[in-house]
C-alpha positions in Angstrom: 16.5 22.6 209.8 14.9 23.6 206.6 15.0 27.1 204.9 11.8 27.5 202.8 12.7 30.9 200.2 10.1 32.9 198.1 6.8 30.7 198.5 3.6 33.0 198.9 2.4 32.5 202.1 -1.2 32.1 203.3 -1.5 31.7 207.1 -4.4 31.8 206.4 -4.4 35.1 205.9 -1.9 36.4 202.9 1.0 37.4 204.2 2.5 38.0 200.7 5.8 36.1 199.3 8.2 35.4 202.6 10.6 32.9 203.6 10.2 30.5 206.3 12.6 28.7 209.1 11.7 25.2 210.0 13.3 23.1 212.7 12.7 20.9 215.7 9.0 20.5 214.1 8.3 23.8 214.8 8.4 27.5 212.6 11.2 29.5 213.9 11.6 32.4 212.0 9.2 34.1 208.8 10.5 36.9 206.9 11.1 38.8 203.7 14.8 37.3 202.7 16.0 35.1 205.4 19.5 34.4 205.2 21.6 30.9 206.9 24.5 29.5 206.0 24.9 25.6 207.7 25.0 22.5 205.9 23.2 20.7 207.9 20.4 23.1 206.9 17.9 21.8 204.0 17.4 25.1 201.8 14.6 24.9 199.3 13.6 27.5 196.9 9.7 27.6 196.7 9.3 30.4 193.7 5.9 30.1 191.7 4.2 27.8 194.5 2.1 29.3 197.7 1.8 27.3 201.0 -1.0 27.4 203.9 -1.2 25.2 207.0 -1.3 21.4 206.7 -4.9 20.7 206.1 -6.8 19.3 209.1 -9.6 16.7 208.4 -11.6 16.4 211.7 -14.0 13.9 211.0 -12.7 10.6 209.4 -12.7 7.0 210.0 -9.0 6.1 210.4 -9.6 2.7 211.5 -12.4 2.0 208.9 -15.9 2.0 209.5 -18.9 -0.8 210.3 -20.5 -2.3 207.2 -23.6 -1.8 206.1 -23.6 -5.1 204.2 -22.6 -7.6 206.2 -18.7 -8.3 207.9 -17.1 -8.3 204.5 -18.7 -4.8 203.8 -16.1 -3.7 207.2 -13.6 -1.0 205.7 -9.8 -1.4 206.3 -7.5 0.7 208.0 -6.4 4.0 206.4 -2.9 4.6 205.1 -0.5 7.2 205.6 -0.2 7.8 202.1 -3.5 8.0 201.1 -3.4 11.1 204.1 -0.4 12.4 202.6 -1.6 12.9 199.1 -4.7 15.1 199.8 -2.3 17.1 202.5 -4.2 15.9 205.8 -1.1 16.7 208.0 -4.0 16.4 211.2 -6.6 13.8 211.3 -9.2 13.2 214.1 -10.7 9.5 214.1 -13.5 8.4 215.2 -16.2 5.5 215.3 -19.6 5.3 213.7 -22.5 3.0 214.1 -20.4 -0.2 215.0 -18.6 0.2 218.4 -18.2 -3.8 218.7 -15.8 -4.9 215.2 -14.5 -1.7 215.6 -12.9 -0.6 219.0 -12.0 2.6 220.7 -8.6 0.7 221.7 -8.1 0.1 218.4 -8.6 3.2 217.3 -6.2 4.9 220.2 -3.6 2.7 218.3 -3.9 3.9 215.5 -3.8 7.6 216.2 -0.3 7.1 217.9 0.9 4.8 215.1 -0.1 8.0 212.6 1.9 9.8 215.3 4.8 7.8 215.2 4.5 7.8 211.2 4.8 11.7 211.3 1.3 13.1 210.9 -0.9 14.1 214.4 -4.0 12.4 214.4 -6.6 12.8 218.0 -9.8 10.9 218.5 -13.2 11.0 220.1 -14.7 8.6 222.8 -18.4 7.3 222.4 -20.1 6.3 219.2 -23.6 6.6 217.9 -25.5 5.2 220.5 -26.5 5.9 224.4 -24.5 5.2 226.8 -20.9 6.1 225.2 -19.0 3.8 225.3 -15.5 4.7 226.5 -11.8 3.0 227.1 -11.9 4.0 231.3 -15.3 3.8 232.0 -16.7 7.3 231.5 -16.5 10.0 229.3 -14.8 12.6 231.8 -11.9 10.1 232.6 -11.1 9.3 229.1 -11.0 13.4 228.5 -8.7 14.2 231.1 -6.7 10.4 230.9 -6.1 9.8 227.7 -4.2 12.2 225.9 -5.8 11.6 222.2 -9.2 12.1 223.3 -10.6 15.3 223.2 -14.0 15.0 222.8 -16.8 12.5 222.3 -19.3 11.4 219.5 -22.8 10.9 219.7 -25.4 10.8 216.9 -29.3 12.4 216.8 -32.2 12.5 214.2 -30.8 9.4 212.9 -33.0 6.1 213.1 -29.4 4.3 214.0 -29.4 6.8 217.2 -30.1 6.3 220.9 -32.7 8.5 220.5 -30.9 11.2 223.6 -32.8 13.7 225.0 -32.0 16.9 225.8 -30.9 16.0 229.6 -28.7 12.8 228.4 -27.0 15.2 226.1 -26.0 17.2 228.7 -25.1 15.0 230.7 -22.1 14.0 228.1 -21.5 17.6 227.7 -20.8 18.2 231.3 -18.2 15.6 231.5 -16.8 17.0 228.1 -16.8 20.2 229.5 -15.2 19.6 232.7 -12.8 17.1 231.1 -11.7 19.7 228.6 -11.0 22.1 231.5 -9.4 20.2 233.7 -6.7 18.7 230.9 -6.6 21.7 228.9 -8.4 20.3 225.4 -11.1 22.7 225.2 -13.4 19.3 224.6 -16.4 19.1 222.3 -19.4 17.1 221.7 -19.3 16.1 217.9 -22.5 15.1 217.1 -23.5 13.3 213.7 -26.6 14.8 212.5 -29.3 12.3 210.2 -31.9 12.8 207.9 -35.1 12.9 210.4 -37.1 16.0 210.3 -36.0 16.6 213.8 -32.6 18.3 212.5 -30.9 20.1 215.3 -33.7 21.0 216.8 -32.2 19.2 220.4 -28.8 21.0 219.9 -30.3 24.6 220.1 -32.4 23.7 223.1 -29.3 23.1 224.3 -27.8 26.8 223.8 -31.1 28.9 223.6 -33.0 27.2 226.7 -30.2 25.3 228.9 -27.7 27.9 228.0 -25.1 25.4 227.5 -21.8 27.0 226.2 -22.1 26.6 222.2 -18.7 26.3 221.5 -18.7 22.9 223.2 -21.1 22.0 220.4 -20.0 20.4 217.1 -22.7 19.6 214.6 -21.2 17.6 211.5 -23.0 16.4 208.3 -24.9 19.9 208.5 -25.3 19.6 204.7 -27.4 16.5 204.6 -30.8 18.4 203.6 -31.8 21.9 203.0 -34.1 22.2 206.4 -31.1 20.8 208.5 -28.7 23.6 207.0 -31.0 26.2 207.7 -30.6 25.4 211.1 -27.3 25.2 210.9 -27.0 28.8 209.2 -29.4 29.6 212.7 -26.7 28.0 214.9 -23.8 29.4 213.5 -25.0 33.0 213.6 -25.3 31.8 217.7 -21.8 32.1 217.6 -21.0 28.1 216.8 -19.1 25.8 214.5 -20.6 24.0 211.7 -18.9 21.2 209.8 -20.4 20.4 206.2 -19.2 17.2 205.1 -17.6 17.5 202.1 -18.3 13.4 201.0 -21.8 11.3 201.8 -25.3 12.5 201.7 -25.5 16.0 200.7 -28.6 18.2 199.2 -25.8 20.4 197.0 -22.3 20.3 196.7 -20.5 21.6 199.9 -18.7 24.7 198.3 -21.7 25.9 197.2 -23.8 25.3 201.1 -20.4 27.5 201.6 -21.3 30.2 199.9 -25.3 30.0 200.2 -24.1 30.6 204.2 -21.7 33.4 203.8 -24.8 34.7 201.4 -27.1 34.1 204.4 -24.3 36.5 207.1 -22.7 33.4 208.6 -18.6 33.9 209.1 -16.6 31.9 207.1 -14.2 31.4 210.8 -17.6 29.2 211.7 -17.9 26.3 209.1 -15.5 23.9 208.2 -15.2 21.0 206.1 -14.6 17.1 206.9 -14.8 14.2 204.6 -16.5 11.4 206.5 -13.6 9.3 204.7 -12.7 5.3 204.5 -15.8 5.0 205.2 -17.6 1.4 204.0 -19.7 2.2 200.5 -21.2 0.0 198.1 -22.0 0.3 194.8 -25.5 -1.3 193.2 -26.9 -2.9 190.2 -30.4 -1.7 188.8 -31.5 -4.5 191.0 -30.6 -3.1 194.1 -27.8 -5.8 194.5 -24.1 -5.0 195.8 -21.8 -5.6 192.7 -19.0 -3.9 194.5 -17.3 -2.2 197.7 -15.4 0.8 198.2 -13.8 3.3 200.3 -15.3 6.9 200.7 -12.9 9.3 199.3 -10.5 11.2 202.1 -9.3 14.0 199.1 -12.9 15.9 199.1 -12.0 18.6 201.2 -9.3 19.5 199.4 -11.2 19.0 195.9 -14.2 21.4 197.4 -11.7 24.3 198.4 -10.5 24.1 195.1 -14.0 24.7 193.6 -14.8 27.6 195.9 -11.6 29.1 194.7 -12.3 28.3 191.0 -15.8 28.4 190.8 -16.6 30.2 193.7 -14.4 32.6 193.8 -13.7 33.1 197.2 -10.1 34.2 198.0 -7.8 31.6 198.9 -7.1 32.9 202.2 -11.0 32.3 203.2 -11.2 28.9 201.4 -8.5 27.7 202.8 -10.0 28.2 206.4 -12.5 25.6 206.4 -9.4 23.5 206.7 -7.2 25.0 208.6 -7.9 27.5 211.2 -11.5 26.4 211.1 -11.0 22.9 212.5 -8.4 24.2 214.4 -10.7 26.8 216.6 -13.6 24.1 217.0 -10.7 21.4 218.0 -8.9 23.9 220.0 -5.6 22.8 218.7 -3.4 25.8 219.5 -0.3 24.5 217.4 -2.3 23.9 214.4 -4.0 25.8 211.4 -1.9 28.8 211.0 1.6 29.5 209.7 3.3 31.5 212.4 5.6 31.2 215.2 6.3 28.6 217.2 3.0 26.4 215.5 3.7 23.2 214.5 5.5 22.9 210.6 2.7 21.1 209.0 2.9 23.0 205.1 1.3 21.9 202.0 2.6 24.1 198.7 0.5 24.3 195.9 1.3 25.5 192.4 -0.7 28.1 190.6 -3.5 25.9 189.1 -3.9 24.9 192.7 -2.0 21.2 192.4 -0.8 19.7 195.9 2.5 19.8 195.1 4.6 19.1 198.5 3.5 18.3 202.2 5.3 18.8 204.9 4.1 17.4 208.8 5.8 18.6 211.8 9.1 19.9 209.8 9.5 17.0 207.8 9.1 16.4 204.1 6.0 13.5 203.0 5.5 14.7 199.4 7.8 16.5 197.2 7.0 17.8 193.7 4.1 15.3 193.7 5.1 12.2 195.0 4.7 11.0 198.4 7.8 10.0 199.8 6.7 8.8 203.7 4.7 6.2 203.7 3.1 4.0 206.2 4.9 0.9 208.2 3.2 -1.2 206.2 2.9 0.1 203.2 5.8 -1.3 201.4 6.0 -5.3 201.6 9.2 -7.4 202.0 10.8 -8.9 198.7 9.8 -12.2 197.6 13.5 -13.4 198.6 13.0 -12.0 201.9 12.8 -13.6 204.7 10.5 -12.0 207.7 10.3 -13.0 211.0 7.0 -15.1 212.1 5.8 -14.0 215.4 
């Protein structure tokens, strides 16, 4: 158990300085001056820092992503550490063009081995293309058998789509639908908007003519182009969720799309930010040649809420929402995104110039005053001297 004294506490609503009971993964008890006397409890005085919910990034590519490039252009595996030091306590992975090099099995894998490392990480089934592909052999079976998946991907006005219509869509919608239902997800279709002028022109057919329920709908890369976020703006003041990618192809930076919506009447409770991260780029000469790969950055959500806050100057308490009761609501993960009873212990403290300075993830400590001290099964190698054990 871990007594948390005097941090300033955004939930994400400010709840003013308080201290905070932590055990079994869980928050137990908030209050103005708890008091325990144990010593097998862990009691840490958190003066000068505030703390919001563990930051959820619900759109990255924990496995890596297909190159664009050729094999050798394929992105590796993420780390726990590189999670850890952006506070991404919740991840939800997923696959992009490539469903062949990179598999939905793999991918399963990895979200219980980021599990069993301490973090909570979901996925979706399907990729860009028509028909998903899925680990059971449809989409409704792997919502309601497979307890990572709760949702699916698909992609539109993207030359790398299937091209769906608005039937096919919902189709996959249906089966998310029910499958959400009938295990208790909630269930979305995330869909990866391109750069055609089509925009998401297919996804409000979907709510305006079919009547399909919106918040089954989850648009991401909104902030590709002006046009496309216009709609967006149009389909969030329908009630539904929009996720501006905070790395990638963008027409302006993504704090300020945030506040050009909340200019426009859109609710900050409906947007949210993901970071498209470890995803394959590649940087060119003035030739247009590759000179060198890289991974896209997983920190950008975190580095656009802090812009919004400094440059913005939205309150903490809203700029924290776009990652943490935001992605929350459109995953329906009822333990997550808010500090309050009985949710899951996932903290991140911050000192007053906004610095990550300590994570926590489901009551146990990853980074403390800056370092990251939980890293990933493979993330520290066996000495030289060592001997390991060939299998």
């Amino acid at each position: 158990m871990k007594l948390i004294k005097n941090a300033q506490v955004y939930a994400p609503d400010k709840l003013g300085k308080k201290d905070l009971l932590v055990g079994g993964g869980k928050i137990l008890a908030i209050g103005d001056s708890l008091s325990l006397s144990a010593p097998e409890i862990e009691v840490v005085d958190m003066k000068g820092k505030f703390t919001t919910p563990g930051l959820i990034d619900q759109h990255i590519h924990l496995i890596g992503a297909g190159g664009k490039h050729g094999f050798n252009s394929l992105t590796p595996e993420i780390t726990l550490s590189e999670l850890i030091s952006c506070g991404s306590t919740t991840v939800m992975g997923l696959l992009g063009t490539d469903g062949i090099t990179k598999s939905l099995r793999t991918l399963y894998a990895k979200t219980k081995a980021l599990d069993k490392e301490g973090i909570t990480a979901y996925m979706l089934t399907g990729f860009f293309g028509l028909p998903p592909i899925t680990l059971t052999g449809s989409v409704l079976e792997d919502m309601i058998l497979v307890d990572k998946v709760i949702g699916c991907k698909v992609a539109i006005s993207d030359p790398r789509s299937s091209y769906p219509t608005a039937k096919e869509l919902l189709n996959i919608l249906k089966d998310v639908h029910v499958g959400g239902l009938t295990s208790g997800k909630g269930g979305i279709l995330h869909v990866h908007l391109g750069s055609l002028d089509t925009n998401m022109s297919l996804l409000l057919e979907l709510v305006e003519t079919y009547k399909f329920p919106i918040k089954n709908i989850s648009p991401t890369h909104v902030g590709r182009t002006a046009s496309l976020f216009d709609e967006a703006i149009k389909f969030a003041k329908l009630g539904g969720m929009i996720d501006i990618t905070t790395g990638g192809t963008k027409f302006s930076e993504p704090y300020e799309q945030v506040l050009y919506a909340l200019n426009k009447g859109v609710s900050i409770d409906n947007m949210t930010f993901s970071s498209d991260g470890n995803a394959g780029m590649a940087r060119m000469n003035k030739d247009g040649e590759v000179i060198e790969f890289y991974k896209a950055p997983v920190d950008l959500n975190y580095k656009q809420v802090v812009k919004l806050i400094k440059k913005g100057r939205l309150p903490v308490s809203d700029a924290f929402k776009l990652v943490t009761s935001g992605p929350a609501k459109n995953l329906s993960l009822v333990n997550k995104g808010a500090i309050d009873l009985d949710k899951d212990a996932d903290l991140c403290f911050f000192d007053n110039d906004l610095n990550l300075t300590d994570v926590m993830a489901m009551g146990n400590w990853m980074m403390k005053d800056g370092t990251v001290i939980k890293t990933g099964s493979f993330e520290t190698g066996l000495p030289d001297d060592e001997d390991d054990d060939d299998e």
